[in-house]
C-alpha positions as a Markdown table, in Angstrom:
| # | Residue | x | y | z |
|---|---|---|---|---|
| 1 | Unk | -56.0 | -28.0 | 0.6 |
| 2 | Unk | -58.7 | -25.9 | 3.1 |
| 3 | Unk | -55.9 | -26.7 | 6.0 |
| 4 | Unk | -53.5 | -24.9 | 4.1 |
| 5 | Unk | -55.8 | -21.7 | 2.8 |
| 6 | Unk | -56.9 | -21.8 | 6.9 |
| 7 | Unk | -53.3 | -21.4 | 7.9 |
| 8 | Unk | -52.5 | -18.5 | 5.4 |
| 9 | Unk | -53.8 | -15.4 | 6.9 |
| 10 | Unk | -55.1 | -12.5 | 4.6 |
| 11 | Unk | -52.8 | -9.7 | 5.6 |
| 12 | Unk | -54.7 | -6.8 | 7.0 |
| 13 | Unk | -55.3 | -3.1 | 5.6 |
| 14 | Unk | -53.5 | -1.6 | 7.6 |
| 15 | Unk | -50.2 | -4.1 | 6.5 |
| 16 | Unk | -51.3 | -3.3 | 2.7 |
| 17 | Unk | -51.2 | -0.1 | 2.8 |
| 18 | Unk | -48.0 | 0.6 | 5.4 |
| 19 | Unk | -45.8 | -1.9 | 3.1 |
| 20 | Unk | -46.0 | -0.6 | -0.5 |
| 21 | Unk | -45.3 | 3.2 | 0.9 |
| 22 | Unk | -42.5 | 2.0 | 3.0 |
| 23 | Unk | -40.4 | 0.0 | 0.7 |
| 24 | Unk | -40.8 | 3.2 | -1.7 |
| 25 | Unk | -39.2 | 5.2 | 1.1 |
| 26 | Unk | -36.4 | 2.9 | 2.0 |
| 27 | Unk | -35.9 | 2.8 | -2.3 |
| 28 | Unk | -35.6 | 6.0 | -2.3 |
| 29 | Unk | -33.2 | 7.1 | 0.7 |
| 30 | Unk | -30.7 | 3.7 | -0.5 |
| 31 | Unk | -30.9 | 4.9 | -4.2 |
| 32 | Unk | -30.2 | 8.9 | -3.1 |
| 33 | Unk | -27.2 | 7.8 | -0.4 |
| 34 | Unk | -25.8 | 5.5 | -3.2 |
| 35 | Unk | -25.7 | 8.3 | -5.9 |
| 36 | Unk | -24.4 | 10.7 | -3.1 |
| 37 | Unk | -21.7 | 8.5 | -1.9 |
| 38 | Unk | -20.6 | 7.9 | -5.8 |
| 39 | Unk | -21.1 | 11.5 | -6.5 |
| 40 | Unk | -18.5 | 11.7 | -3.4 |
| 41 | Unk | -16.0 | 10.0 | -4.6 |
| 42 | Unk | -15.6 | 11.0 | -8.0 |
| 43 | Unk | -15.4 | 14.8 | -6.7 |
| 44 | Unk | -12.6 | 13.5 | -4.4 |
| 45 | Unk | -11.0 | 11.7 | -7.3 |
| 46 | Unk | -11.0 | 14.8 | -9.4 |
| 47 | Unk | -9.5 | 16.9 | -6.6 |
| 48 | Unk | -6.6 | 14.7 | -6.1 |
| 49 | Unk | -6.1 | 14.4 | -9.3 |
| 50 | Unk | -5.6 | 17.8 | -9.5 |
| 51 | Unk | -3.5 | 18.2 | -6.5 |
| 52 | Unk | -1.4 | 15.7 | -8.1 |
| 53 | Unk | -1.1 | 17.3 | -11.2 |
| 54 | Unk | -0.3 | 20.7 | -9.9 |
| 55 | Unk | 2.3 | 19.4 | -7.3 |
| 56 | Unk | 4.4 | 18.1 | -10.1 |
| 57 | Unk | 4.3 | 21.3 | -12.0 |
| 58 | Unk | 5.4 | 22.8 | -8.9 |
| 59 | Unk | 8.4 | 20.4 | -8.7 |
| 60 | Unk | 9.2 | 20.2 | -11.9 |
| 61 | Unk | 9.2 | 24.6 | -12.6 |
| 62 | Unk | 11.6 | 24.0 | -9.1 |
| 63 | Unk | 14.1 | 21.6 | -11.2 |
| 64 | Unk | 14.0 | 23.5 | -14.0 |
| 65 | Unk | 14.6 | 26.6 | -11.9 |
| 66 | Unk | 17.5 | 25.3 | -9.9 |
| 67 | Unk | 19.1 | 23.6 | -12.9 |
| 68 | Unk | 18.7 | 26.6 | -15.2 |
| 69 | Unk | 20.6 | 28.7 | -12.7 |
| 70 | Unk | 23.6 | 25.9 | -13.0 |
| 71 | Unk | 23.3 | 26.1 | -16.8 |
| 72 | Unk | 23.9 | 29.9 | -16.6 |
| 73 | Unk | 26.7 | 29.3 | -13.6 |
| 74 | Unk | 28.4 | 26.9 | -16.5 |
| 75 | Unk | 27.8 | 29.4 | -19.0 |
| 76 | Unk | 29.4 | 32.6 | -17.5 |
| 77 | Unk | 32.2 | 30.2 | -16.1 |
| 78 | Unk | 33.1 | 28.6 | -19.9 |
| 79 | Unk | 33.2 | 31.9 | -21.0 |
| 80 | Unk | 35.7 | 33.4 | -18.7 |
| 81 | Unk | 38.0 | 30.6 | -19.1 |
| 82 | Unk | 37.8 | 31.2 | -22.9 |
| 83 | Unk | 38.4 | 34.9 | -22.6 |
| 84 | Unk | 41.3 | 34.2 | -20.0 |
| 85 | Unk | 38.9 | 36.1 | -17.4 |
| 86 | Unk | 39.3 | 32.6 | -15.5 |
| 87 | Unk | 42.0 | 30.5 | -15.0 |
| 88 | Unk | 41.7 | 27.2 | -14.2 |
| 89 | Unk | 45.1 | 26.4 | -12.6 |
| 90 | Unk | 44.7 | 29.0 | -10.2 |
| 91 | Unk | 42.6 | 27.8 | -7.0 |
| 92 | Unk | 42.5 | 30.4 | -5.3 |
| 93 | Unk | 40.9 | 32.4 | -8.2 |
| 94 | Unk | 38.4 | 29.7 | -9.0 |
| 95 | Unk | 37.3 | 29.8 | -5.6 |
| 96 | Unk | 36.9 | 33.5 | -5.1 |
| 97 | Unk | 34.7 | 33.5 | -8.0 |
């Protein structure tokens, strides 16, 4: 048992008090770059989320834009042809329109 106590050496001051205050650094800097990097990515979540959400307004006010302007081209056309403004068998009249 006194051969093993012998080969344990007692650590020194100098090791007692360097230890305690660097593994309460190194705690601290992995726990602040952890909540930084998570912090990161849920602000870069968010902002393509909202990218993502804004470009498919965008799209979608296009479609509805370009399709609204065929409704009304429909519209003005069905009413010529019903108040004989338009007729149909006549090409080159359709086409000048």
């Amino acid at each position: 048992m006194r051969s093993v106590l012998k080969k344990i050496r007692p650590f020194s001051l100098k090791t007692v008090l360097i230890v305690p205050f660097v593994l309460q650094i190194v705690t601290a800097v992995g726990l602040v770059g952890y909540l930084s990097y998570r912090s990161g990515q849920k602000a870069v979540e968010k902002m393509a989320n909202q990218l993502l959400e804004e470009t498919a307004e965008r799209v979608s006010d296009r479609v509805n834009s370009y399709f609204d302007q065929s409704r009304q081209f429909v519209t003005l056309n069905r009413l010529a042809v019903e108040q004989g403004d338009l007729d149909l068998t006549d090409i080159e009249q359709a086409l000048s329109r």
